[in-house]
C-alpha positions in Angstrom: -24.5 3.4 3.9 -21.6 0.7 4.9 -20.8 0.7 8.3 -16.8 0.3 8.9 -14.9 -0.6 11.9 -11.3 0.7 12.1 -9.0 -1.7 13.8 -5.6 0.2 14.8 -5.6 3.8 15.2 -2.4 4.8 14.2 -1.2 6.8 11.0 -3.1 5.1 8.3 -5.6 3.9 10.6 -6.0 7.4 11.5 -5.9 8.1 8.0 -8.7 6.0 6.3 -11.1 6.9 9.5 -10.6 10.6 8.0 -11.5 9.5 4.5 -14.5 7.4 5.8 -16.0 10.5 7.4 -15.9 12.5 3.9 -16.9 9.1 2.4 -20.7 10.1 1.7 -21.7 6.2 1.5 -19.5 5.1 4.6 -19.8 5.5 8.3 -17.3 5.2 11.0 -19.0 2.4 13.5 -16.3 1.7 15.7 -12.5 2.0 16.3 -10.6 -1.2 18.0 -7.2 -0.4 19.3 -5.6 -2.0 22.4 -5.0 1.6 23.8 -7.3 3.7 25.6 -8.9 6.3 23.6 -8.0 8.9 26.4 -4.2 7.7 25.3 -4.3 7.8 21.5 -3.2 11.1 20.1 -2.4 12.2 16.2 -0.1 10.5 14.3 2.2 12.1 11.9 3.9 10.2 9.2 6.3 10.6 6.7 3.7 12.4 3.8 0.4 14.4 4.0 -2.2 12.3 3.7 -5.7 13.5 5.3 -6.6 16.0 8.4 -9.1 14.2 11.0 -11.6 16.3 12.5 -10.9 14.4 16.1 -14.5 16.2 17.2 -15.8 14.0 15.0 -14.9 11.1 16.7 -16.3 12.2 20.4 -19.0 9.6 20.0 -17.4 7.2 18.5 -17.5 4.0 20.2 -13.4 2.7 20.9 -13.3 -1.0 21.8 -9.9 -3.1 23.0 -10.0 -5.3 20.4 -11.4 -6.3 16.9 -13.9 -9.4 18.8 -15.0 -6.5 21.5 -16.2 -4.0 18.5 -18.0 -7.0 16.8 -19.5 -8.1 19.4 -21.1 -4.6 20.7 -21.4 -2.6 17.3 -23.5 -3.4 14.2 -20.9 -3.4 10.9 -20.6 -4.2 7.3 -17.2 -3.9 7.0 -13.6 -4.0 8.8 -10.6 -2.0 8.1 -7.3 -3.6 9.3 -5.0 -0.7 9.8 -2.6 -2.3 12.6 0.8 -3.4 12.9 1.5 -6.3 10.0 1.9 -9.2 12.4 -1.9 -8.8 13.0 -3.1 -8.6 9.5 -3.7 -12.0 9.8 -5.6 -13.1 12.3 -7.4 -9.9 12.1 -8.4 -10.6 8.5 -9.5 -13.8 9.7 -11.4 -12.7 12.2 -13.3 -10.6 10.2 -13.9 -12.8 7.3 -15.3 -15.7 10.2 -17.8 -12.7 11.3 -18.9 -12.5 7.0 -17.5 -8.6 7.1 -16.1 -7.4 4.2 -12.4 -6.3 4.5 -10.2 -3.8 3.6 -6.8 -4.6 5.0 -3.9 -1.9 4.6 -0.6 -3.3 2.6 1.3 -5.7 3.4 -1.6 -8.3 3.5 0.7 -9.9 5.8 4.3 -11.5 6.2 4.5 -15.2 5.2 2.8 -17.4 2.9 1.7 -19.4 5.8 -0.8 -16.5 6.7 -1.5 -15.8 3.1 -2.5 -19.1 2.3 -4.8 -19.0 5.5 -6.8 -16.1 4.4 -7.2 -17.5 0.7 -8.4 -20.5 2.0 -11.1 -18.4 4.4 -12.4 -16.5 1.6 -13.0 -19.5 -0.8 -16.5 -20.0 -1.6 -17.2 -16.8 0.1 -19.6 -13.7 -0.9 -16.8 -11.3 0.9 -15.1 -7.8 -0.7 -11.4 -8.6 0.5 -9.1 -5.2 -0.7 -5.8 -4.6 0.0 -4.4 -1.1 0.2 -1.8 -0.4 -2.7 -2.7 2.9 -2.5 0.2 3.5 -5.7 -2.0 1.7 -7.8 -4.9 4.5 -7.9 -2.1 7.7 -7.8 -3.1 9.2 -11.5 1.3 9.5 -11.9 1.4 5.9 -12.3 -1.8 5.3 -13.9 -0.6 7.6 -16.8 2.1 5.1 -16.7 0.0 2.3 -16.9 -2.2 3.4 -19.2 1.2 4.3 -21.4 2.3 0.6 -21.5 -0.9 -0.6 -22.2 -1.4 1.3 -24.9 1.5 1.2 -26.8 1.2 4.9 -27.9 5.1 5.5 -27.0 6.2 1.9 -28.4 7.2 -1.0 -26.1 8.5 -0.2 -22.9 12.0 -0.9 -22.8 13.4 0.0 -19.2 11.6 1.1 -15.6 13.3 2.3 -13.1 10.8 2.8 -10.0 12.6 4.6 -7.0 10.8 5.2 -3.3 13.1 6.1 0.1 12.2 8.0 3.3 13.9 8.5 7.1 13.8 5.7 8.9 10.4 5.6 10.5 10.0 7.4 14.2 6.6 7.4 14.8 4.4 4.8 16.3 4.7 1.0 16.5 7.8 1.8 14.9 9.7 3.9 18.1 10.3 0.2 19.7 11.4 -1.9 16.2 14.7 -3.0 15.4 15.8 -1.9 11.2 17.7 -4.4 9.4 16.8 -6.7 6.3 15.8 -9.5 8.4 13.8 -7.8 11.2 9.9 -8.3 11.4 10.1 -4.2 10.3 11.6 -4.8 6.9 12.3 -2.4 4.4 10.8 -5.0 1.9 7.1 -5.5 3.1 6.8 -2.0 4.1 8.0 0.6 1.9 9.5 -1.0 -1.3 6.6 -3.5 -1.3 4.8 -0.6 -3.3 6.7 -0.4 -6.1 7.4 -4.4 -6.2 3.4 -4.5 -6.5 3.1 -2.0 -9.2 6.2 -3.7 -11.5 4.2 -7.2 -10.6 0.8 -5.8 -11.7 2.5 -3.9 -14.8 4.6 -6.8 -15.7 4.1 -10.0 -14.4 6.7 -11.9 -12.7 9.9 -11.9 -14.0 12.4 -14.5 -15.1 15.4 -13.4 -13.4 16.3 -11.3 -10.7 18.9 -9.6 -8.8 18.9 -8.0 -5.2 21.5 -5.9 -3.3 21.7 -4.1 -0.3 23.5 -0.7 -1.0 27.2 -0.8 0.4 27.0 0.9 4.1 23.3 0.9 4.1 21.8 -2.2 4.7 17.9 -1.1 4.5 18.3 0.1 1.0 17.8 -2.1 -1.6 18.2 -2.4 -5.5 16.7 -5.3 -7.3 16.9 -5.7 -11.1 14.0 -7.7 -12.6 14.9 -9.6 -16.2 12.2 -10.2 -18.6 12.7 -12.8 -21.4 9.7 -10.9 -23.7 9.5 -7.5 -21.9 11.5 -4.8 -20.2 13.6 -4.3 -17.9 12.8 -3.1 -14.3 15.0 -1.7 -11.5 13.3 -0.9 -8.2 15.3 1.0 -5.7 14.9 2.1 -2.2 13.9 1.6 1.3 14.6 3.6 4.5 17.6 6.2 5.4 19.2 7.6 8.8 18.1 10.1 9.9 14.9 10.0 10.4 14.8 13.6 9.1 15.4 12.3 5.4 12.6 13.1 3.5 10.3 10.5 1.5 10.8 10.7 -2.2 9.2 8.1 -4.8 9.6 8.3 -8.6 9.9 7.0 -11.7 11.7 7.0 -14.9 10.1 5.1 -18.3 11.9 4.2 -21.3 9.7 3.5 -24.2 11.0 3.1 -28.2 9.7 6.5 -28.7 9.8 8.3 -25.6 10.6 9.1 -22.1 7.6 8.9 -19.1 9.6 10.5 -16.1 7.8 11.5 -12.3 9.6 13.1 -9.0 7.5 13.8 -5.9 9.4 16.2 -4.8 8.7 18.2 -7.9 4.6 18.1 -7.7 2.4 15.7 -9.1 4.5 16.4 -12.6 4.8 13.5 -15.2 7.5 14.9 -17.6 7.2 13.5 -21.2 10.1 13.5 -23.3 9.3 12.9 -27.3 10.7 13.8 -30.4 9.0 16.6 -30.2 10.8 18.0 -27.2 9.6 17.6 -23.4 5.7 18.6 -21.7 4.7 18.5 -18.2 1.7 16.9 -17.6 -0.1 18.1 -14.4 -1.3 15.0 -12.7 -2.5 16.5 -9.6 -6.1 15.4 -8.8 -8.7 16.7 -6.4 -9.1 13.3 -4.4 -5.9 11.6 -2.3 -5.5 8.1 -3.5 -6.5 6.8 -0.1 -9.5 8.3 -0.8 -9.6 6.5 -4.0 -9.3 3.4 -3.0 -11.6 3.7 -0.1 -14.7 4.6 -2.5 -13.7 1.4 -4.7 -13.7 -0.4 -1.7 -17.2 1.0 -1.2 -18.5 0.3 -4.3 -17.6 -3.1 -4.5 -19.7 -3.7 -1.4 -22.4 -1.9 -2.7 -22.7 -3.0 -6.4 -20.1 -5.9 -6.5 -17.4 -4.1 -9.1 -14.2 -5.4 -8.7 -11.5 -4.0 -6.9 -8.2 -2.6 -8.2 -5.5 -5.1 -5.6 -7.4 -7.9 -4.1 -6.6 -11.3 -2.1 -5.1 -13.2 -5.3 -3.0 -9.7 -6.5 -2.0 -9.0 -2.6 -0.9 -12.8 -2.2 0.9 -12.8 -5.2 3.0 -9.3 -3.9 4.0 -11.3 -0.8 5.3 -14.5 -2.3 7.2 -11.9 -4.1 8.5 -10.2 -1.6 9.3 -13.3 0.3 11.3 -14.8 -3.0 13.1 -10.7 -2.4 14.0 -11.8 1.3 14.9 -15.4 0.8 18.0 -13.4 -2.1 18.9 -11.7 0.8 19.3 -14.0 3.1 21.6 -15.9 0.9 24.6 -12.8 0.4 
């Protein structure tokens, strides 16, 4: 049993304290938040995503900060769930204390702090994860495992697509939107899909990246690959708030076409000669689930983990390399 301290109890901190307590080898020690506990209150975000039993957490111990739960709880491991600007030094802070850490995505905003945390964890025994969550839904692992394989031909275009309402809930009442705003569109939302493309693809050697014409936190990049496909991510966040979140995907291989819409189901739609299938990909786990039981079995048994500091690192520089295009227009 891996005992986990929560630090920030918002929506995904909220979240991953849910999946810890249906975690059979995981045990809530601790919640750090700079709010009272009388004050903190469910969080609603833009999808589903797990039901806490707040009865549960009655006896759980809330602390005002990450050094306070440390320094008065016994724990294995620390779960970052906090505003990005304190990834860092919360990461930090953890790895000084030898915890293992999960940290929710983006790792953090600069490769100033990303450099800092690579250089904590050298020559240390420590699980770092970082939570990608796209990365363990079974849609795009059936497209994964589709390029890997080779069973449709060579992937010839991707097109990955993921928009919501601007964000009203949260940290996010009191932030400014706009491309260049610590709240960007980039780190937060798009950042999944430029992870997956980067972990499906390597980097590639040419790029494009637009803001779309009256909407200045949507974006459309166009990645160029000398040997491989082409990918086109899309997306970002919408006004109203009220517009609801959509991600997707359309594949092009030689031989067929891979196509997924969340607002259809968990349905991966394969187009062959043949004619067209729907493939149920619904599973009975959420993928922050998922990736909360790999993060626990790395600390138990030392198997690796799906995103960790290197893979995470990497999706930053990217996105910073995204920003720095912008910044140019």
């Amino acid at each position: 049993m891996k005992r986990v301290v929560v630090c920030g109890f918002g929506f995904m901190g909220q979240t991953h304290a849910a999946n810890i307590f249906h975690h059979p080898d995981l045990e809530l020690a601790a919640v750090a938040d700079a709010r009272p506990k009388a004050e903190i209150k469910p969080v609603k975000g833009n999808i589903a995503t797990a039901v806490l039993d707040w009865a549960r957490l009655e006896n759980i111990p809330f602390h005002a900060s990450l050094s306070e739960a440390l320094g008065q709880c016994s724990a294995d491991a620390v779960l970052i769930a906090s505003p990005t600007a304190f990834h860092a030094p919360l990461a930090l802070e953890a790895i000084a204390h030898g915890k293992h850490v999960f940290v929710e995505k983006p790792l953090c905003f600069t490769m100033e702090e990303a450099a800092s945390i690579r250089a904590a964890l050298a020559g240390k025994d420590i699980v770092f994860q970082v939570g990608h969550c796209v990365r363990h839904m079974r849609e795009y692992q059936m497209l994964a495992e589709a390029v890997r394989s080779g069973e449709h031909g060579r992937l010839k275009f991707l097109k990955l697509l993921r928009m919501t309402g601007i964000p009203n809930w949260g940290a996010w009442k009191n932030q400014p939107l706009s491309p260049f705003s610590t709240a960007e569109t980039l780190f937060d939302l798009t950042i999944h899909d430029i992870d997956f493309a980067l972990s499906l693809a390597g980097e590639p050697d040419e790029t494009t990246l637009r803001t779309l014409p009256g909407a200045e936190t949507l974006f459309q990049s166009v990645w160029q690959y000398r040997t491989g496909p082409v990918v086109q991510i899309e997306g970002g966040f919408a006004n109203p708030s009220s517009v609801p979140f959509r991600a997707g995907f359309t594949a092009v291989f030689e031989r067929a076409v891979m196509e997924y819409d969340s607002r259809l189901g968990h349905k991966v739609v394969l187009s062959a000669e043949a004619g067209s299938s729907a493939i149920d990909a619904e599973t009975e786990r959420s993928c922050y689930y998922d990736e909360l039981a790999e993060f626990s079995a790395a600390m138990e048994n030392g198997s690796p983990v799906r995103c960790g500091a290197e893979d995470a690192v990497r999706t930053v520089r990217r996105c910073c390399q995204l920003k720095s295009l912008l910044a140019e227009r």
